[in-house]
Backbone bond lengths (Angstrom), bond angles and torsions (degrees), N, CA, C in turn:
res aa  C-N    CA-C-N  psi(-1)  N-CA   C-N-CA  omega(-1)  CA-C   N-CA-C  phi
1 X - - - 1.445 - - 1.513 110.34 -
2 X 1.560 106.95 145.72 1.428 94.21 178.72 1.648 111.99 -67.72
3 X 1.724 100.55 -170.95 1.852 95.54 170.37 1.525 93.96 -118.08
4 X 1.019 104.79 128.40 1.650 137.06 -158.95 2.308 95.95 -79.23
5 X 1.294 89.54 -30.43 1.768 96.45 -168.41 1.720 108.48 -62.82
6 X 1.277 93.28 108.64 2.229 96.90 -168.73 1.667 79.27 -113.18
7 X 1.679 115.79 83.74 1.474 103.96 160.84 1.289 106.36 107.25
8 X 1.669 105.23 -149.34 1.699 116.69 -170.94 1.739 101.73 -107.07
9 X 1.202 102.70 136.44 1.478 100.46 159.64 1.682 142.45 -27.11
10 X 0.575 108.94 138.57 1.511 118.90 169.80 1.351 95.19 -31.23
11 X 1.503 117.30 -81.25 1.658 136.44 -161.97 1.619 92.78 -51.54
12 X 1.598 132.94 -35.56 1.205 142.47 -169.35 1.434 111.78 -59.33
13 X 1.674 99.63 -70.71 1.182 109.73 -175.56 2.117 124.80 -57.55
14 X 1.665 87.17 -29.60 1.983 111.72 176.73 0.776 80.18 -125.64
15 X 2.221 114.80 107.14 1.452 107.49 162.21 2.133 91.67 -96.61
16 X 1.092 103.70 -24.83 1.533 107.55 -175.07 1.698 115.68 -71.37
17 X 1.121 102.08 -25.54 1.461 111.10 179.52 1.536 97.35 -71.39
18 X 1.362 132.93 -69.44 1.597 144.61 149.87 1.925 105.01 -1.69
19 X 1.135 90.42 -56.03 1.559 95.77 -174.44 1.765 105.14 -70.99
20 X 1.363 116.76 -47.66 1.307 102.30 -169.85 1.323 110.28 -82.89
21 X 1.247 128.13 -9.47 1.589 125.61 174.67 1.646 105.13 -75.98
22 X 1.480 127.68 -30.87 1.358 130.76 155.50 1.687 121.47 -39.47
23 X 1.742 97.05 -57.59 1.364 115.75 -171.65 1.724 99.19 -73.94
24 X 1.315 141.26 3.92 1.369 145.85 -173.72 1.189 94.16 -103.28
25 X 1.671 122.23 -64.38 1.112 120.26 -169.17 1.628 116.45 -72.95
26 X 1.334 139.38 -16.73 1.269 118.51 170.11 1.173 102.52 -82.03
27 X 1.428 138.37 -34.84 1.449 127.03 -154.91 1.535 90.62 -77.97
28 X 1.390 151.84 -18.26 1.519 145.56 142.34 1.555 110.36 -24.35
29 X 2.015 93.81 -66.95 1.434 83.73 -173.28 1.789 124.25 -79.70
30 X 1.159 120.65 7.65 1.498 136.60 167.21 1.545 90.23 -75.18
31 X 0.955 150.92 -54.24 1.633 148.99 -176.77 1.231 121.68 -73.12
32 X 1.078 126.98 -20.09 1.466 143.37 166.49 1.545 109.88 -81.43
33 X 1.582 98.82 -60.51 1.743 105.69 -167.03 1.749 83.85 -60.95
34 X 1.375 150.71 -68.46 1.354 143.32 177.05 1.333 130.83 -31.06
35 X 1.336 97.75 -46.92 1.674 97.39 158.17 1.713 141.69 -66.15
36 X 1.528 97.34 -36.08 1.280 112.64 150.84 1.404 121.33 -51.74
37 X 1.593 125.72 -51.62 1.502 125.18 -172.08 1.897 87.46 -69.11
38 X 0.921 132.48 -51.11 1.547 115.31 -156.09 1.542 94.88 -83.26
39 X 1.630 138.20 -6.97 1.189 119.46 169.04 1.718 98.94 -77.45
40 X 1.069 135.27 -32.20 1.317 140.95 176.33 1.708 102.13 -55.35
41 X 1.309 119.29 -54.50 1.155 107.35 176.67 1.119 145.51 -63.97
42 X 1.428 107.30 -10.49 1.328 137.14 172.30 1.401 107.92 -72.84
43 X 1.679 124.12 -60.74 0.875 134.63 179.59 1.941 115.35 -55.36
44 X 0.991 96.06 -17.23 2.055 98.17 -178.01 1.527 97.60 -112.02
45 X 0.934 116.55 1.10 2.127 109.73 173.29 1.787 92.62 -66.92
46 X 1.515 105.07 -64.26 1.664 91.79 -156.24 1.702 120.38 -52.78
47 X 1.032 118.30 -32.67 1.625 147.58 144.37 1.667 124.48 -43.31
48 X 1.096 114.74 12.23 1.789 135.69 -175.55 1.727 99.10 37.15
49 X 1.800 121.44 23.79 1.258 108.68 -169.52 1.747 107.77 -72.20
50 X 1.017 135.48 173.12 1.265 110.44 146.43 2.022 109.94 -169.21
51 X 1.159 117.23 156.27 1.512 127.90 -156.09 1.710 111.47 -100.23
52 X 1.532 103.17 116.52 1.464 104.58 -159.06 1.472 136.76 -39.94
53 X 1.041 156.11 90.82 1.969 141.83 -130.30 1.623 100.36 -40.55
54 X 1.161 132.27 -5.61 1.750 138.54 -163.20 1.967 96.04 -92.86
55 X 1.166 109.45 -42.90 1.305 110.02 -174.08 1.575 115.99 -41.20
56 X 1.455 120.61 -66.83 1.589 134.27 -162.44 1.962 90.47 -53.50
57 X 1.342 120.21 -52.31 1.597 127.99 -153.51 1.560 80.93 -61.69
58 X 1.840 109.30 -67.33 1.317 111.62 -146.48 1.624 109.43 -54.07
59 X 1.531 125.05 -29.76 1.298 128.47 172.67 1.552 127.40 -87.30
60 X 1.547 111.11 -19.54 1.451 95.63 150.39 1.069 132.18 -76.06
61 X 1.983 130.94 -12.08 1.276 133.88 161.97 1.549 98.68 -80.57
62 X 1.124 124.53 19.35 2.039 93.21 173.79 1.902 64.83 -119.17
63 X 0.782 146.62 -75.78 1.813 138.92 -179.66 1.755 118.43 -2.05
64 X 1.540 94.18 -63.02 1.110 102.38 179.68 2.043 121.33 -78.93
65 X 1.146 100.27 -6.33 1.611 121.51 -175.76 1.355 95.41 -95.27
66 X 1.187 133.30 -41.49 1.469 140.78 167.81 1.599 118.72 -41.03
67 X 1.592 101.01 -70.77 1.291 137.12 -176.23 1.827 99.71 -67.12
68 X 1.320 144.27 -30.98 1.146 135.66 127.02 1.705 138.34 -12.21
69 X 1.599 85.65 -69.00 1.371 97.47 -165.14 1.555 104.28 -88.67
70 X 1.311 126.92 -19.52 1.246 124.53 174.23 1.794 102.19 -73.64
71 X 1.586 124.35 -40.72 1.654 109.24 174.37 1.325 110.54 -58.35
72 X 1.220 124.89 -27.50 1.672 135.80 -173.83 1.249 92.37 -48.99
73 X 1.259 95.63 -88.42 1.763 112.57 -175.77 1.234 125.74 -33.83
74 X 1.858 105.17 -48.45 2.004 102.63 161.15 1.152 131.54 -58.06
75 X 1.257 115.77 -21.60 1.455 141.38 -177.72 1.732 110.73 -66.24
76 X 1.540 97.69 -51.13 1.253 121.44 -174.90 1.801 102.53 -61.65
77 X 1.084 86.88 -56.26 1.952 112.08 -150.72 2.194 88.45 -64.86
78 X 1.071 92.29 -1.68 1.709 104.56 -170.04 1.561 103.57 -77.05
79 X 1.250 120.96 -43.49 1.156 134.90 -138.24 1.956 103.70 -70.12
80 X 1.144 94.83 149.35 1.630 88.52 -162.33 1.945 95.53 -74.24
81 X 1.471 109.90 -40.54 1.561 120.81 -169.34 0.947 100.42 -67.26
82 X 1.672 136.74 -34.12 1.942 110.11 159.24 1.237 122.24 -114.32
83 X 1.452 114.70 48.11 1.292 128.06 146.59 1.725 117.63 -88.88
84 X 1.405 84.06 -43.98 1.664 84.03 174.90 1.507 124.76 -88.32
85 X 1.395 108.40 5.61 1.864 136.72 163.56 1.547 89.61 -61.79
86 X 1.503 109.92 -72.66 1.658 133.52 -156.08 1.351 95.90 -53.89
87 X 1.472 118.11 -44.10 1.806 132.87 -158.43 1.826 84.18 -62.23
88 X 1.389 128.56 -66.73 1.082 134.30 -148.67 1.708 98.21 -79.72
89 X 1.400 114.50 -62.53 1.534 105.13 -165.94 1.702 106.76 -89.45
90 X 0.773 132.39 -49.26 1.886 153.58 -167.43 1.063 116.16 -94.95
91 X 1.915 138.66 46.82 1.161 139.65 -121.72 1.822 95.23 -98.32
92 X 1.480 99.96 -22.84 1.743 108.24 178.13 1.275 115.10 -105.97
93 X 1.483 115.59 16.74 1.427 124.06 146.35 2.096 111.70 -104.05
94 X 0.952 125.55 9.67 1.474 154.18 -167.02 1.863 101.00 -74.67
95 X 0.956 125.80 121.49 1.594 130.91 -161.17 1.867 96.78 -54.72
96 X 1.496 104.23 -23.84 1.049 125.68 -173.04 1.794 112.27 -60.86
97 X 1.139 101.37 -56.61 1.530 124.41 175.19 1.409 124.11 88.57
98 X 1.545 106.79 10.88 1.516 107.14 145.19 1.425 102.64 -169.04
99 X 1.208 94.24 172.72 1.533 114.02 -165.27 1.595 117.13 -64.39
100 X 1.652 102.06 133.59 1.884 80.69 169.97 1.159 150.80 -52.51
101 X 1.146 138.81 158.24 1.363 127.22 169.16 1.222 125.01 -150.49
């Protein structure tokens, strides 16, 4: 088969674009995972249950600590010098997504 690789990746060439499609997709799941906790809260009112005022803060900072460290990492995972690390040793970690052949 030929080798299909003409250059740098997509993620290579837009390492910032990479990053904000990250930063799109957690702040989704920050709106979801929130909606879920207040459908939960809904669900424990009729039941006198109820979720300590610390909960909503403490999980939008592990959300937003998440959503951090995952742009880090896209940011990282961008880089042309360990893509072509990944290309040589880690060929199915490779922007490519599998190994040559």
């Amino acid at each position: 088969m030929a080798d299909h690789r003409a250059g740098a990746s997509t993620q290579e060439r837009n390492p910032w674009a990479a990053v904000r499609r990250t930063l799109a997709a957690m702040a989704s799941a920050i709106v979801v995972i929130n909606g879920i906790a207040a459908i939960v809260i809904e669900t424990l009112q009729p039941y006198d249950g109820q979720l300590p005022s610390w909960v909503f803060p403490a999980l939008n900072g592990i959300l937003v600590a998440t959503a951090l460290l995952a742009t880090i990492v896209t940011r990282v995972m961008a880089m042309q010098k360990l893509n072509d690390w990944l290309r040589t040793y880690l060929p199915l970690l490779a922007p490519e997504g599998k190994p040559n052949q």
